[in-house]
MIZAMI-348197 format. One record per residue (C-alpha): residue in three letters; z, x, y. Coordinates in Angstrom, 1 decimal. Each point is the difference from the previous one (the first is absolute). Example, Ala and Ser with C-alpha at 12.3 -4.5 7.8 and 13.67 -1.06 7.14 Angstrom:
MIZAMI-348197
 code     pz     px     py
  ala    7.8   12.3   -4.5
  ser   -0.7    1.4    3.4
This chain:
MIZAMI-348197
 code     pz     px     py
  unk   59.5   54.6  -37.7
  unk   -2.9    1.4    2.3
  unk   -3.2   -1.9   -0.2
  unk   -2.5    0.7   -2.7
  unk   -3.2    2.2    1.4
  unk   -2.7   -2.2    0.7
  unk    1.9   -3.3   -0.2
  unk   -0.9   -1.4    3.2
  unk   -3.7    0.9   -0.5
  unk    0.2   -1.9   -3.6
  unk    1.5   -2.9    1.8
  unk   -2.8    0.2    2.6
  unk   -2.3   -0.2   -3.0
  unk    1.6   -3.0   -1.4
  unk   -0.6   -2.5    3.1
  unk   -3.8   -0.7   -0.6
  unk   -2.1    0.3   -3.1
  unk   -2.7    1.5    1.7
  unk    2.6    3.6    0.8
  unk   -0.7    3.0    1.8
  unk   -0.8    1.7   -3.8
  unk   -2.2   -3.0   -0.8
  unk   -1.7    0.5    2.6
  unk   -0.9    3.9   -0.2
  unk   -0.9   -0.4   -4.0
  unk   -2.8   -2.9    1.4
  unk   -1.1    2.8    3.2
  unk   -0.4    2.6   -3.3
  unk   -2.3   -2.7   -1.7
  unk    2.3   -1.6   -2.4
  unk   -0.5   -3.0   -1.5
  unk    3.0   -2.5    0.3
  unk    1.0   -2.0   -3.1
  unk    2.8   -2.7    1.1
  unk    2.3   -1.0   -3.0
  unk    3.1   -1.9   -0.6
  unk    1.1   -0.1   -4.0
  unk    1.1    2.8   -2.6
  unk   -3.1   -1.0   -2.1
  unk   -2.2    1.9    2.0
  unk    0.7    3.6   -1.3
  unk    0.3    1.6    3.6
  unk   -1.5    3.3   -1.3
  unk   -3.2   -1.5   -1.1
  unk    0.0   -1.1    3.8
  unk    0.4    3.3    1.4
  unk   -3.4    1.3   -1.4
  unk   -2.2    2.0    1.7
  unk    0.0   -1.0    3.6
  unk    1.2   -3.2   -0.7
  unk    3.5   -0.2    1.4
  unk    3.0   -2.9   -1.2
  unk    2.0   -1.8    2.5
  unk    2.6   -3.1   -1.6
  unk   -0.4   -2.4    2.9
  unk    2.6   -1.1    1.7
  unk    0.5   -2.2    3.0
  unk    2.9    1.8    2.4
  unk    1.5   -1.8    2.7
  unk   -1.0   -3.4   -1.3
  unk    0.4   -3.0    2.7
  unk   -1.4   -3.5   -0.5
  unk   -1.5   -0.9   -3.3
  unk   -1.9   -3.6    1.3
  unk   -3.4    0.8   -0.7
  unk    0.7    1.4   -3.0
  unk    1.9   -3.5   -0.6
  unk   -2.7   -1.7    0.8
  unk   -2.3    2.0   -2.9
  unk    2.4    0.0   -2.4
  unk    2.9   -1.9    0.3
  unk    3.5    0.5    0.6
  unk    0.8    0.5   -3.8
  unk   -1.6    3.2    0.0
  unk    2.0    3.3   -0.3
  unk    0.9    1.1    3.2
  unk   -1.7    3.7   -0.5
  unk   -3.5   -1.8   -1.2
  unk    0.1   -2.2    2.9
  unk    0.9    3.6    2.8
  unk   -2.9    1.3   -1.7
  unk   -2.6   -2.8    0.4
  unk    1.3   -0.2    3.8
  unk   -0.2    3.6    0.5
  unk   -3.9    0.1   -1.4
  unk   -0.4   -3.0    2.4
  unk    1.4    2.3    3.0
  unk   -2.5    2.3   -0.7
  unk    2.5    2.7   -1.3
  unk   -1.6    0.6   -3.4
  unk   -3.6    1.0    1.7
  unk    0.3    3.3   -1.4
  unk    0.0   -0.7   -3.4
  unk   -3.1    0.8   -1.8
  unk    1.0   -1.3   -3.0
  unk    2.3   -2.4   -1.3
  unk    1.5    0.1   -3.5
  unk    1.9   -2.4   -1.8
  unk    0.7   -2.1   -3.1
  unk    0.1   -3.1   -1.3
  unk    4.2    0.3   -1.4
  unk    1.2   -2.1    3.4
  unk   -2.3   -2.8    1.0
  unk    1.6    0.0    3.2
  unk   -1.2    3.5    1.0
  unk   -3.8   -1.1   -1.3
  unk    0.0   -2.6    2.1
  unk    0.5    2.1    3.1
  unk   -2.8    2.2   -1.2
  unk   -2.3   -2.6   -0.7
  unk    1.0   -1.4    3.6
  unk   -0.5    3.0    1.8
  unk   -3.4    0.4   -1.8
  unk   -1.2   -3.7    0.8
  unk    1.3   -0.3    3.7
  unk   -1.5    4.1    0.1
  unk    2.8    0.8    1.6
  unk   -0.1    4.1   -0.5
  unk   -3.0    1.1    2.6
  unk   -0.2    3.9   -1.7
  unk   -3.7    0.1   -0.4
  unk   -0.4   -0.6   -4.4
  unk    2.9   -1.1   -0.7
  unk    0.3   -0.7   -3.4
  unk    2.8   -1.0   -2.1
  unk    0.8   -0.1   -4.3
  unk    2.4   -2.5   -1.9
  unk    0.7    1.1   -3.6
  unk    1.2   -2.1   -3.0
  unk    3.4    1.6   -0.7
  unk    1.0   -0.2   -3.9
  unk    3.3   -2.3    0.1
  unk    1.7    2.6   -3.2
  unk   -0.7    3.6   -1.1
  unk   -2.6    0.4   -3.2
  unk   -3.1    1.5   -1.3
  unk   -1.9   -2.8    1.4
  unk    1.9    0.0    3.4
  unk   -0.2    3.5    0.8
  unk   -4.1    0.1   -0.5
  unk    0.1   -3.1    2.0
  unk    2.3    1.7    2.7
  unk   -2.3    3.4    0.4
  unk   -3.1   -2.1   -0.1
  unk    0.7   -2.8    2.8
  unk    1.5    3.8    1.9
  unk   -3.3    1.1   -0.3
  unk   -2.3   -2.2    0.1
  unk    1.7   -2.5    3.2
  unk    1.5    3.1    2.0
  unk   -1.3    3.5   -0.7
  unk   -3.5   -0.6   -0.9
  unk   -0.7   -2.1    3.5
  unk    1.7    2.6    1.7
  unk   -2.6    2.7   -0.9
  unk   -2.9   -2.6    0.4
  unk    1.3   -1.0    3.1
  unk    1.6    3.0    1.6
  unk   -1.4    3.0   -2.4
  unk    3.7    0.6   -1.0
  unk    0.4    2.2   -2.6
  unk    1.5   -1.6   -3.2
  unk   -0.7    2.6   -2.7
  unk    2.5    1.4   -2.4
  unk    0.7    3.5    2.0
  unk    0.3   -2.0    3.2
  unk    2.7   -2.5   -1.6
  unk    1.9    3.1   -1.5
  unk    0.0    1.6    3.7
  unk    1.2   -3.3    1.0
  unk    2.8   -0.2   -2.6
  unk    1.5    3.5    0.8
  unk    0.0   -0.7    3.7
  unk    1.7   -3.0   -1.0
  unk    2.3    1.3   -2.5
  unk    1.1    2.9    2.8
  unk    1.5   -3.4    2.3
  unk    1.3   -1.0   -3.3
  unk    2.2    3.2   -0.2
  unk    0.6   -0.1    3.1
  unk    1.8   -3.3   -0.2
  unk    1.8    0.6   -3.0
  unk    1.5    3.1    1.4
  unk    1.1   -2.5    2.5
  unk    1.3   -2.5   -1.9
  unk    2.4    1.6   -2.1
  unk    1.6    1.1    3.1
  unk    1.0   -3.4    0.7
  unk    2.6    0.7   -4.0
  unk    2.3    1.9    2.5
  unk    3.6   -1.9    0.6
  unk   -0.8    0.8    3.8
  unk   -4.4    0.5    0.5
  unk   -1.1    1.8    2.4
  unk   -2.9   -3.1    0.6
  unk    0.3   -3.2    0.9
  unk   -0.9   -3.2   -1.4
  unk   -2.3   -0.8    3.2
  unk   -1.4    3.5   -0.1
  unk   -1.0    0.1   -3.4
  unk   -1.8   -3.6    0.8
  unk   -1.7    1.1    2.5
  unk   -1.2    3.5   -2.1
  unk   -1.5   -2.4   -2.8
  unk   -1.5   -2.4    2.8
  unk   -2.2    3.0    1.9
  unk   -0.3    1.1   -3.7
  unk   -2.0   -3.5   -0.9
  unk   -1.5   -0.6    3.9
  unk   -1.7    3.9    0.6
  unk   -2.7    1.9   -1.4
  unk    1.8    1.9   -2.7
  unk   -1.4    3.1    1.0
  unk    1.0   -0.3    3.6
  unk    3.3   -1.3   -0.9
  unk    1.0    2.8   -2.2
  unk    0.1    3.2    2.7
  unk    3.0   -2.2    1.7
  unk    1.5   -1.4   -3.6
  unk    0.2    3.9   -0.8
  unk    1.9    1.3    2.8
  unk    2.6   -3.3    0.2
  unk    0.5    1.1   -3.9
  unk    1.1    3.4    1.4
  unk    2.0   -1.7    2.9
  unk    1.6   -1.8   -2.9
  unk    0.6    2.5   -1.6
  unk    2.1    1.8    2.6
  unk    1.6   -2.9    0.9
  unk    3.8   -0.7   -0.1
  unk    1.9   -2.9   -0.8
  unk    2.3   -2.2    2.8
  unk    3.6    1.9   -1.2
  unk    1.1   -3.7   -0.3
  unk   -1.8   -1.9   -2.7
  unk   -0.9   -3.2    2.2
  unk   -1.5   -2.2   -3.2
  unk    2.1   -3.6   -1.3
  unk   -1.7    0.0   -3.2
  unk   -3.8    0.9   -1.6
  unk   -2.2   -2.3   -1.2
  unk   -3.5    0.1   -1.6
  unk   -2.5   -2.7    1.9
  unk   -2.4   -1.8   -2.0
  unk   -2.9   -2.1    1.3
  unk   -3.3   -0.5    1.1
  unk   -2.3    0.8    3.1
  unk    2.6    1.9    2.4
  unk   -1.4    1.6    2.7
  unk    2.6   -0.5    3.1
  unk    1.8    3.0    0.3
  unk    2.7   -2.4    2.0
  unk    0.9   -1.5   -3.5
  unk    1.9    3.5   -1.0
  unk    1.1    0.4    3.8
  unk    2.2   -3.3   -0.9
  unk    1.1    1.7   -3.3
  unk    0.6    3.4    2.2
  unk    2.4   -2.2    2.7
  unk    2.1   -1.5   -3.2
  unk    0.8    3.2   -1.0
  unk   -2.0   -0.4   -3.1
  unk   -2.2    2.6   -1.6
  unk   -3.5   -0.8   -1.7
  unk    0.5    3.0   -3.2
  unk   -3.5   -1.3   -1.2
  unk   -3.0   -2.3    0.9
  unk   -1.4   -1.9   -2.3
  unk   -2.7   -2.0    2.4
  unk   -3.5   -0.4    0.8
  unk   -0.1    2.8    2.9
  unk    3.0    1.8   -1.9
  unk    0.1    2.6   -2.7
  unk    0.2   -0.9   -3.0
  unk   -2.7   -0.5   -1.2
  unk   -2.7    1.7    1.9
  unk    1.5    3.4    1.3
  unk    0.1    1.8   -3.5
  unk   -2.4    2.5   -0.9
  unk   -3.0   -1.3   -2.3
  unk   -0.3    2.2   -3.3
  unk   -3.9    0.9   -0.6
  unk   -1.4    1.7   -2.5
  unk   -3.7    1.4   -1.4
  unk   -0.6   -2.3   -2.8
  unk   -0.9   -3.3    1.9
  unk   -1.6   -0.8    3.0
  unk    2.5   -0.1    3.0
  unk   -1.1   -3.5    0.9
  unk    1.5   -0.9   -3.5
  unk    3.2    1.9    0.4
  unk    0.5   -1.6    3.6
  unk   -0.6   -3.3   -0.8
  unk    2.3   -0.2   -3.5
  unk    2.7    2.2    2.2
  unk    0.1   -3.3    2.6
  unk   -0.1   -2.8   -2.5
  unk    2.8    1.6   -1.9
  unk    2.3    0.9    2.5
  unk   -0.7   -2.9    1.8
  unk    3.2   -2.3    0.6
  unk   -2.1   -2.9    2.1
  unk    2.3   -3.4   -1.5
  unk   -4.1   -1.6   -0.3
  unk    0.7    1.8   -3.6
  unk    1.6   -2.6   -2.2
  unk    0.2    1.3   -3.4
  unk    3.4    0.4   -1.5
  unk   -0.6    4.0    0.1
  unk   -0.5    0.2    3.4
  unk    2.8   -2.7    1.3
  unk    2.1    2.5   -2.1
  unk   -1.1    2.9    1.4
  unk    0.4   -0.9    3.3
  unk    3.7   -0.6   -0.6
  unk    0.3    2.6   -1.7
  unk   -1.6    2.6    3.2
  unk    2.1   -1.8    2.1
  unk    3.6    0.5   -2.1
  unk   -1.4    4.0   -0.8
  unk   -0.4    0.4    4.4
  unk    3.7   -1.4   -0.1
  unk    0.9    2.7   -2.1
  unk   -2.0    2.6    1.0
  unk    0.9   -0.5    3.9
  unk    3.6   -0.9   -0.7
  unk   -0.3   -3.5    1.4
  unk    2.8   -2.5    0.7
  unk   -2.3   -3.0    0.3
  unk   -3.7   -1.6    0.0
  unk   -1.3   -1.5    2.7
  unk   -3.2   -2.0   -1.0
  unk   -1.8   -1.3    3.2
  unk   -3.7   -2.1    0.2
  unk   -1.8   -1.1    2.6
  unk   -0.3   -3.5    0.4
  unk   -2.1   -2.5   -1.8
  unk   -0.8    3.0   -2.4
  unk   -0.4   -1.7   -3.5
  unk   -0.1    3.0   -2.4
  unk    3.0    1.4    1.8
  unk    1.8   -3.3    0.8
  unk    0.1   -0.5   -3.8
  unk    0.8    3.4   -0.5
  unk    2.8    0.4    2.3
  unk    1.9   -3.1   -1.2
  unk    0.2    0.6   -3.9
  unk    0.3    4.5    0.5
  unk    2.8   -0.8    2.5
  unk    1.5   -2.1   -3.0
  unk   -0.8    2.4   -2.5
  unk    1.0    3.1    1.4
  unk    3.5   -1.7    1.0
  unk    0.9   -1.7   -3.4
  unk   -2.0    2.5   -2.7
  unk    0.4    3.3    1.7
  unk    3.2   -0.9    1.8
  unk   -1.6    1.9    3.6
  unk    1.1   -2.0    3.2
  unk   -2.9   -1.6    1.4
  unk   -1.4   -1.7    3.0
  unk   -3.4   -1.6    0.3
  unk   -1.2   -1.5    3.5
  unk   -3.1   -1.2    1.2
  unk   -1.0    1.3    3.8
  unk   -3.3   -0.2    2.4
  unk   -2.2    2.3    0.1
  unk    1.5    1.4    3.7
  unk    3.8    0.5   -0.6
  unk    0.9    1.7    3.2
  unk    3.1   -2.0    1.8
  unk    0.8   -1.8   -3.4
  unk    3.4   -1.1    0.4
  unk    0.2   -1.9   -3.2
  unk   -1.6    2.7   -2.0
  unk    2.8    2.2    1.2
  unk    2.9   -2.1   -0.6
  unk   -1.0   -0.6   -3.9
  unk    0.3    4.5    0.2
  unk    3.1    0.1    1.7
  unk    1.3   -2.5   -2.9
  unk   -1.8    1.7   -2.7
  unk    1.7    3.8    1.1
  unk    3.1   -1.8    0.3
  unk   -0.3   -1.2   -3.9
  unk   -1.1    3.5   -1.0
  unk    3.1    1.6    1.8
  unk    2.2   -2.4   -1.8
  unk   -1.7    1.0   -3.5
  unk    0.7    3.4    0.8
  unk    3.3   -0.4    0.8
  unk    0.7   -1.3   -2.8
  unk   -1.4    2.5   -2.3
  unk    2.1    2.6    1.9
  unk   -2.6    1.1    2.3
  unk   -2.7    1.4   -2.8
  unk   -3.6   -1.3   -0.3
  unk   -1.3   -2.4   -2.6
């Protein structure tokens, strides 16, 4: 297939977090808010002329001062972002946002704060108590810690606009990527799609990384090239699988998959799409702050939620994607020295094997998988397993 429109500019866009659309929304007067987890509703960050960007540390080298802060049991992507913010590549941000649900991730904040690390004249940065299960009580906790730790210092500080009309404006712009995206996605049910695992990475990753307003122009017309697209006339794909995980922002991670010959039908990652590219419904009878906040909290699949519901639910997300995609397999993959999905990985992979009866893989990686020779072993053996399966059934999916 021909390349997608625009692909080598989103590339471009992906090797610093400081990009060339970054860039332009701060020369407009935007006000950069940095932010690395699901429970900060990216709309509600997007007010205004405030402007999100999920941080990410591209073309990660040595990690020894970093080390030295923190330690070498720290999750590889915590530790890429604490040495990128020591580089001096975070010194646009204006604004950092996070949350208490990994303790690794607060301690880089609370380094970068103490060290001063991020020279953008104010700087500023929120941490908010994230509920640990969905109720009354949580989601007034959740919409309050929203407001009171992240939006109201941002009009303080930065006279961003945070009231209702502004966070509906934000949600539509917000829902229009959404669309945008699933349009996308269920392209990738085809036998043979017309996009590729590494493409469709690299579509959510601008997606996350760029001003959405900035973004969207270029997400329109690749939709269009999609859309006119046609397939390879020889399916090239071993098997599909639906991968499962954590943090996953190396696009070289679904290159390995791509060079086994084994499509990604559905993403089901921090940095994927599901959740966090489907539209949010609003309507007129509460405020939008409300709507946004229980919209998160709900569909939020983060394994920091322990309660028997939501353990169940994830399972259950991840068996409907098989379905829905037409998956052979799971692939669950976590960075390492990532509790919440180290203990996730090991009992879902379990789970989803001997309860749902879905072949499944789990590995653990670093955070820069480029070159991984072990990682793409374990794929090679895991196509070869789903090929057999098939075989076996007479060539129909599960």
């Amino acid at each position: 297939m021909k390349d997608l429109k625009h692909i080598r500019f989103y590339e471009s866009l992906l090797e610093q977090a400081d990009n060339e659309l970054v860039r332009q929304a701060k020369r407009e007067g935007g006000v950069a808010v940095g932010y690395t987890c699901y429970y900060l509703p990216e709309p509600l960050l997007n007010c205004g002329r405030a402007f999100s960007v999920r941080l990410r540390a591209p073309n990660t080298g040595s990690l020894d001062i970093s080390q030295y802060y923190m330690t070498s049991f720290i999750c590889g992507y915590a530790r890429a972002l604490f040495e990128r913010a020591f580089e001096g590549g975070f010194n646009f941000l204006d604004f950092y946002a996070s949350s208490d649900t990994c303790q690794q991730m607060v301690r880089v904040v609370e380094n970068i704060h103490e060290l001063g690390l991020i020279e953008a004249p104010g700087f500023s940065y929120g941490i908010i108590d994230a509920p640990m299960k969905v109720s009354e009580h949580g989601k007034k906790l959740y919409a309050q810690q929203i407001k009171s730790h992240i939006l109201e210092p941002l009009r303080e500080r930065y006279g961003v606009d945070i009231g209702d009309e502004s966070i509906r404006e934000a949600v539509e712009e917000h829902n229009e990527l959404c669309t945008i995206f699933e349009e996308i996605s269920a392209l990738r049910k085809a036998e043979n799609p017309v996009i590729t695992p590494r493409e469709f990475h690299i579509l959510c990753l601008v997606s996350y990384a760029c001003p959405t307003a900035l973004i969207l122009p270029y997400l329109r017309e690749t939709l269009e090239d999609l859309r006119r697209r046609k397939p390879d006339a020889v399916n090239p794909w071993r098997a599909r699988i639906v991968v499962v995980g954590g943090e996953l922002d190396d696009y070289a991670f679904s290159e390995i998959l791509e060079n086994c010959r084994c499509y990604v039908a559905a993403d089901r990652y921090c940095f994927g799409a599901f959740p966090g590219r489907q539209p949010i419904p609003l309507s007129d009878e509460a405020p939008a702050l409300e709507q946004v906040c229980n919209f998160y909290l709900e569909t939020n699949q983060c394994p920091r939620f322990m309660s028997q519901e939501k353990i169940l639910q994830r399972r259950v997300a991840v068996k409907q994607l098989v379905e829905e995609y037409r998956a052979d397999g799971i692939l669950y993959e976590q960075a390492k020295f990532c509790d919440f999905w180290g203990y996730e990985r090991t009992l879902a992979v379990s789970v989803m094997r001997e309860e749902y009866g879905i072949p499944t893989l789990g590995i653990d990686r670093e955070y820069v998988v480029r070159g991984s020779g072990q990682l793409s072993t374990r794929i090679q053996a895991f196509m070869e397993s789903l090929e057999i399966k098939k075989i076996r059934r007479g060539g129909e999916r599960r």
